[in-house]
N, C-alpha and C positions, 0 to 999 in steps of 0.2 A: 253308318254309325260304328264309335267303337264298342269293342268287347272292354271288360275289366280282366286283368291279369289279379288272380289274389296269390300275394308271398305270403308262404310259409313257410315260417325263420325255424331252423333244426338244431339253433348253435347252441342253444342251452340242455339239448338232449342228445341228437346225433355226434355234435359239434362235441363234446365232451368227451365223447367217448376217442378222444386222441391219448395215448397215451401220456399221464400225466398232465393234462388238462380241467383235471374235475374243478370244482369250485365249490368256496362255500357256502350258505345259503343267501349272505348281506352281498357277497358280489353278483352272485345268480339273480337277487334283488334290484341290485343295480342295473344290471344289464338289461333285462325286461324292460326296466322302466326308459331306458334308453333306445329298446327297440319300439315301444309304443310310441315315441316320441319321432320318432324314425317312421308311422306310422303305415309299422307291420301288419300284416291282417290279422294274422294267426300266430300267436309265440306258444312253442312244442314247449313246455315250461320241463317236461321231465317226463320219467318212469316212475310216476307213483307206488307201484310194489316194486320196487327194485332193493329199496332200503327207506327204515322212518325216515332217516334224513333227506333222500328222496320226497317222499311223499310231505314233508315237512315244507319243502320246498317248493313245490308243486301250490300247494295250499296257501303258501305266504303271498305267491305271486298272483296267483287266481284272487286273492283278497284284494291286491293294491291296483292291477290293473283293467281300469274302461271301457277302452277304446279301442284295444283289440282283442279278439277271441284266445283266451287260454284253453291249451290243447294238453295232454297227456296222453302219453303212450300205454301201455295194455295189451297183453297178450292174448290170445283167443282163448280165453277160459274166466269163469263168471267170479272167480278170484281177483285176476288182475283187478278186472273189467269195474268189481264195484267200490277196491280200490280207488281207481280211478274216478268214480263219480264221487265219491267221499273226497279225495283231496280238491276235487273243482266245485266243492259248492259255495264256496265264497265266490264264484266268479260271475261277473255281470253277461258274459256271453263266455259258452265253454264246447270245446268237444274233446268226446273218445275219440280216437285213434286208435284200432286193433290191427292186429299183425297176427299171419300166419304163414307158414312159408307152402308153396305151391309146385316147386319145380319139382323133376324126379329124384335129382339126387340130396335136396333138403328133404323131402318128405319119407328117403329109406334111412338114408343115415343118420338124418339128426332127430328127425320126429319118430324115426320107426312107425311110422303109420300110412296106412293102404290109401289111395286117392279118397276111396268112399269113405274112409273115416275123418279125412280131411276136408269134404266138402259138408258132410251134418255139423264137421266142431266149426267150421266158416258160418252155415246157415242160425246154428242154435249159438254163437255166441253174440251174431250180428243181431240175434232178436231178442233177447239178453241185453244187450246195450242199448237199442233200441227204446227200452221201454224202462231206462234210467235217464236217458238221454234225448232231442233232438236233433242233436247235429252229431251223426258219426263218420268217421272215418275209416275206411278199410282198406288195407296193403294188402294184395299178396308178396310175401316176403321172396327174393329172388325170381319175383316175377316174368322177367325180361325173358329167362332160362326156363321159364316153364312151357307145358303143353298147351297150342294155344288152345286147341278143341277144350282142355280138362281147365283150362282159366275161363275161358267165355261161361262153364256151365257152373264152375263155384263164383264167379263176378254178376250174373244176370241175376244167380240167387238171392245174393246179398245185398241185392239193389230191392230185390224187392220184400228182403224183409226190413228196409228201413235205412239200407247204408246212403249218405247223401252227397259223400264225396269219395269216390275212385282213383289209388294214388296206386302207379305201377312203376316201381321199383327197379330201378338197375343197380342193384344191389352190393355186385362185385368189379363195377364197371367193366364192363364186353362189351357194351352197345356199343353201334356204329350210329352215327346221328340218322342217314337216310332209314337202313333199318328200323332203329328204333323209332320213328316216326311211324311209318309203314305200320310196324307191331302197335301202336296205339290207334290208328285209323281202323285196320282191321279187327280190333276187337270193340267198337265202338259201334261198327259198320254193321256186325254178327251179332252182337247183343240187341235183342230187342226191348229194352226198356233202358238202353244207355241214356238217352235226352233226362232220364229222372236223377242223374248226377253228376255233379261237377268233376272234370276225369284230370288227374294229376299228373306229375313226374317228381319222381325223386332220384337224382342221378348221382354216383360216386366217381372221382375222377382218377381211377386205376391206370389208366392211358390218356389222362389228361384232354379227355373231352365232355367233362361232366357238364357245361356250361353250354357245348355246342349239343348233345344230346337232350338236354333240355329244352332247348329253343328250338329244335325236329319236333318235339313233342308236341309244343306249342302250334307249329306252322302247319305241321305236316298231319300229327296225329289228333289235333284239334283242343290237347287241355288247356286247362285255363287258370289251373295255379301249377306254382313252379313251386318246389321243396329244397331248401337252400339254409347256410351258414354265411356268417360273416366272415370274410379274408376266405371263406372254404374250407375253414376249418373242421375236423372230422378224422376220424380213423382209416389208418391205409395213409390212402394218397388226399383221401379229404373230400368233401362234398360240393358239388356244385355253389358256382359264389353268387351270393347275393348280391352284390354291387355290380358284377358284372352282367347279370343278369338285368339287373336294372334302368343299367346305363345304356345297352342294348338298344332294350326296348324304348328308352324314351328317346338314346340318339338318330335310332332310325324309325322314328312313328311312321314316316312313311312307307315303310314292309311292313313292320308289323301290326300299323295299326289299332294299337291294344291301349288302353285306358290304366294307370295305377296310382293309388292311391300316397305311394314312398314319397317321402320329403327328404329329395334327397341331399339338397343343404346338410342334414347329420350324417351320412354315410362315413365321414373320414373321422368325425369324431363317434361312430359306433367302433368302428374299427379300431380305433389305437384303445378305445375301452375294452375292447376284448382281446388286444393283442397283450398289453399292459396285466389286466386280470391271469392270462393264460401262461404269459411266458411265450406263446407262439411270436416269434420275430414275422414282422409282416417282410417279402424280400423287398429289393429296391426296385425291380422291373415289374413288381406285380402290377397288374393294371388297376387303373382305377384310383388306389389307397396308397400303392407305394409310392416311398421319396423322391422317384425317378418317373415316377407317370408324368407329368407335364415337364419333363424337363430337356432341355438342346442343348448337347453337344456341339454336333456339327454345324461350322461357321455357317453353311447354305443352308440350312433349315433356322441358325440363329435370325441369319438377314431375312429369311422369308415371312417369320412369327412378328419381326419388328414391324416389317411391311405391311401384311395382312395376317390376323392374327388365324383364320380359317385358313391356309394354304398346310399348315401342318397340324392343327390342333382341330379335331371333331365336335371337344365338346368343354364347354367352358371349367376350370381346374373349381374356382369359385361357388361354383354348382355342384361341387357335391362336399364342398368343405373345405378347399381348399385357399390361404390366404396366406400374407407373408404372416411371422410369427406377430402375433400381439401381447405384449405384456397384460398380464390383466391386474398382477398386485404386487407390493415390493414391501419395503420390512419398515414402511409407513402405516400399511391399509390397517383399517380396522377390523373386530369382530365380526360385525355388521355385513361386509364390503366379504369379507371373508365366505360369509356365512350363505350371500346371496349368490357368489361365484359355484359355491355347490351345488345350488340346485341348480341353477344353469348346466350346471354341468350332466345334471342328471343324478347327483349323490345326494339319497336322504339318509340323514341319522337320526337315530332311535330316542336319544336324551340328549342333556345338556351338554352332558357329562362329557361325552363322546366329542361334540361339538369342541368345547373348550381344549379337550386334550390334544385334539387336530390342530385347532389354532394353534397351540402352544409351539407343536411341530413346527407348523408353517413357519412363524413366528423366529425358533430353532433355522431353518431352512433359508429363511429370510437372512438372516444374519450373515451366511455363508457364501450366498450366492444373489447378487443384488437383482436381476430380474428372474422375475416367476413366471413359466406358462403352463397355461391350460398342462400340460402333459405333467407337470411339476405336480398341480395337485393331483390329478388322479394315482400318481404312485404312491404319494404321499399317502392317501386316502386309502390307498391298498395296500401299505404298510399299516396304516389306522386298526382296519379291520382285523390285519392277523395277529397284531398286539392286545388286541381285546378280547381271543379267542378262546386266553386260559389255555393255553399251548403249552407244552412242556418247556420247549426251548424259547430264553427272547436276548438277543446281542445287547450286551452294556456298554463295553470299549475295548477299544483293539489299542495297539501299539506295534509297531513294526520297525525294522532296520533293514535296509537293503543298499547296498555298496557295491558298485564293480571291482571285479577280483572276490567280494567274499560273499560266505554262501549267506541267503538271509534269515534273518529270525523276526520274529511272529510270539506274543503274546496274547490272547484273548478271554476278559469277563464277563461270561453269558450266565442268565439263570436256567437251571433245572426244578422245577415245580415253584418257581417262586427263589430257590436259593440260590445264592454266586457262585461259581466256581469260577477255578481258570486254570486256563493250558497253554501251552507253548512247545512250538516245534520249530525246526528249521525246514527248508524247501528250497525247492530249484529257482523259486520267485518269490517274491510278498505274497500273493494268491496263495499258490501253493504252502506255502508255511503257514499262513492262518489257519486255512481250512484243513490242516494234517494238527494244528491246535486243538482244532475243536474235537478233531477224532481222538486225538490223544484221552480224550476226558468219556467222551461217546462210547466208543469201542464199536459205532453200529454195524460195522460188516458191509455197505453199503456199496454198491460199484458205481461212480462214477461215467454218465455216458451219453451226457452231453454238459458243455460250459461255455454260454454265449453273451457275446455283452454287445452291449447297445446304449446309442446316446440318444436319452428323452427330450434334448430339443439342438438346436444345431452349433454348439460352442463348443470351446475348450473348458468355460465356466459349466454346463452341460452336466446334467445327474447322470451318474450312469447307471442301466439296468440291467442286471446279470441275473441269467436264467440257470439253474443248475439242474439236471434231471440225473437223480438218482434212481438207481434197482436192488430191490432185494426179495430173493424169495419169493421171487415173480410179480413183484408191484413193483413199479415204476412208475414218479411223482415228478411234479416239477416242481421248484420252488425259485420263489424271484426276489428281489432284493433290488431296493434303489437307493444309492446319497450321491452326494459329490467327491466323494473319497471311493474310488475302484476297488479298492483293499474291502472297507467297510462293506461296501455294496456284493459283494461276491461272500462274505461273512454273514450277510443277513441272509443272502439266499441258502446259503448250507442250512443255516439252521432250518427255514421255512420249509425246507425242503425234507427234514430231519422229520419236524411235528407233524406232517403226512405223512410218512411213514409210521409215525404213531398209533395214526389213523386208523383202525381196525377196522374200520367199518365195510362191510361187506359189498360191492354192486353186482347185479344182476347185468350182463351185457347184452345188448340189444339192439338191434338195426334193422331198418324196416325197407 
């Protein structure tokens, strides 16, 4: 018989924590709803005390979603902890998640606390959670690096004051796959009352084996959920990937054996919703989601796929989302037609209001560019949302001149609190002079330090979406912008990029 493998998705919490990845709370909305549909087990929805808008967040999604368990994070102190059951009581099934770090050199230098003080705040926070909650969760944070003697005797504890799932961390990615296998077996082996919980992994991929360290876990060390992001998104080098993890296990059922519940027909439209939401560019070799995963080059591999389509391909492209493009609406569709491609898609809105001013866009959209896909609305739709945010900044109209031999110039009317201004510069491109426009009027100081464009569906007609990441004063934002005009599109992202920086809002950083 098989085992069940349970995922659990980190992208709206670990996953965030990329620089300049945060989100607001209607796409953080979105996205949940899109991983339940994806049917995730467990969505990490957030860090409930980290910030209200945090914990706002946490609470909206624990409201809307069924079908999978909403999770929050939690520090080992009775603060977090009842934070966190505050933000998950709207949820129909929910857990804590606490975290405490275990190794020697997190528990002198960051916790400054002695192993014994580090295993009563393990035992008395896990009983504390415990008795707000039934389903908890407990890291040792930097687990992997810890003492295994001094982890067996704060992990045996917290099992048995209640903990029901065991997640051990490789925190800064060092794990070797055999190793860390091995390190999950033997503390499973030594714990005596290990069978009373479901034992994890959550791998970071610093050396780019977060995926293969996870699946040691699985085989070697015996857990039986994996902790994972969509594309792998996450701080550093990124989190073990869900899709790949997924596809894994269902391509080779015959190793591993393991039962899951992922439908994975959504994987490719999870992924472009969080690549789209983030700004993260999914690459083209990634496996799985990227442009290039099912695709052949070389003439002997083209003749062999024609011939039998299993002599180069493992696992069907259509099985996890992939299809030629479909139009789904053009500057015909109605409201209606409009309206129902949204939820399809996984987008709900709040009022009419919202609804109609979308259409309008599309509508707008439509005009310009005769087929629409799927990728069409979701930028659109993430344009929707940051125009509704009550932003400082929002793009009006651009105008530009650019000429071989002369330098070009750039006009732009954006609002500030609601009112028009406009600036104008010259630059070494159209780009660059818009966006030395906007600063002209700005003055924000901002450094510039990354500027990526990308096309949302496969044409020369093609919106393009331009990712801008700005730093200032030690925050670093993304902001993203889509039209069919490059100029424009790279003009929306500045600004978007601008009203994050606005953003005062505090986070608390955290990784488990």
């Amino acid at each position: 018989m098989a085992d069940k493998l349970i995922i659990f998705d980190t992208t709206l919490r670990d996953g965030e924590q990329s620089p300049g990845a945060s989100m607001t709370r209607d796409e953080k909305l979105r996205i949940a709803r899109q991983l339940e549909r994806l049917k995730v087990d467990v969505i990490e929805a957030g860090f409930a005390a980290s910030s209200n808008g945090d914990f706002e967040c946490v609470k909206s999604i624990a409201a809307v979603i069924k079908d999978s368990t909403v999770c929050s994070l939690a520090r080992a102190n009775d603060r977090d902890i009842s934070r966190a059951a505050e933000a998950l009581k709207p949820a129909k099934s929910a857990r804590l998640h606490l975290f405490l770090a275990t190794s020697a050199l997190h528990m002198e230098k960051k916790l400054r606390m002695s192993p014994d003080e580090v295993y009563e705040q393990a035992r008395l926070s896990t009983r504390f959670a415990r008795n707000l909650m039934g389903d908890i969760e407990f890291s040792p944070e930097d687990g992997y690096r810890s003492d295994p003697d001094f982890l067996c005797r704060v992990l045996e504890t917290v099992i048995a004051e209640g903990a029901t799932t065991i997640n051990v961390p490789d925190t800064v990615g060092y794990a070797i796959p055999e190793l860390y296998g091995n390190f999950i077996k033997n503390l499973r082996e030594r714990i005596p009352n290990s069978d009373k919980a479901v034992w994890s992994v959550h791998c970071h991929n610093d050396l780019g084996m977060a995926v293969a360290n996870s699946l040691a876990g699985v085989t070697i060390g015996g857990a039986r959920q994996v902790e994972c992001t969509i594309n792998g998104l996450g701080e550093r080098a990124g989190n073990c990937s869900l899709e790949e993890i997924v596809m894994a296990v269902k391509t080779r059922k015959d190793y591993f054996n393991l039962d899951l519940n992922i439908d994975a027909k959504h994987i490719l439209a999870t992924s472009r919703m969080v690549s789209q939401t983030t700004g993260f560019v999914v690459q083209p070799n990634k496996a799985v989601v990227g442009a290039n995963a099912f695709a052949h080059a070389s003439g002997i591999h083209q003749d062999g796929v024609l011939k039998a389509r299993d002599t180069y391909e493992i696992m069907r492209a259509e099985d996890v989302g992939w299809s030629a493009n479909k139009i789904v609406l053009g500057k015909l569709s109605g409201r209606n037609a409009f309206k129902q491609r949204l939820q399809e898609l996984g987008v709900s809105m709040e009022s009419e209001a919202e609804i109609n001013s979308a259409f309008a866009r599309f509508k707008e959209l439509a005009d310009r560019k005769s087929d629409i896909f799927d990728e069409d609305i979701l930028a659109l739709v993430s344009d929707e949302s940051v125009s509704h945010a009550a932003e400082q900044y929002a793009f009006v109209s651009l105008s530009q001149h650019s000429e071989t031999g002369e330098r070009p110039q750039a006009s732009i009317v954006f609002t500030v609190l609601g009112k028009e201004v406009k600036g104008s510069s010259s630059g070494n491109g159209p780009v660059d002079a818009s966006l030395k426009a906007i600063e002209s009027h700005v003055k924000s100081g901002a450094e510039m330090v990354l500027y990526s464009v990308n096309a949302i569906s496969g044409s020369t007609e093609s919106q393009g979406e331009v990712t801008v990441r700005l730093q200032n004063s030690g925050r670093v934002v993304n902001g993203v912008g889509s039209d069919p005009d490059i100029v424009v599109a790279s003009a929306k992202a500045y600004l978007s990029a601008l009203n994050k920086l606005q953003n005062k809002a505090d986070r608390v950083a955290a990784q488990g």
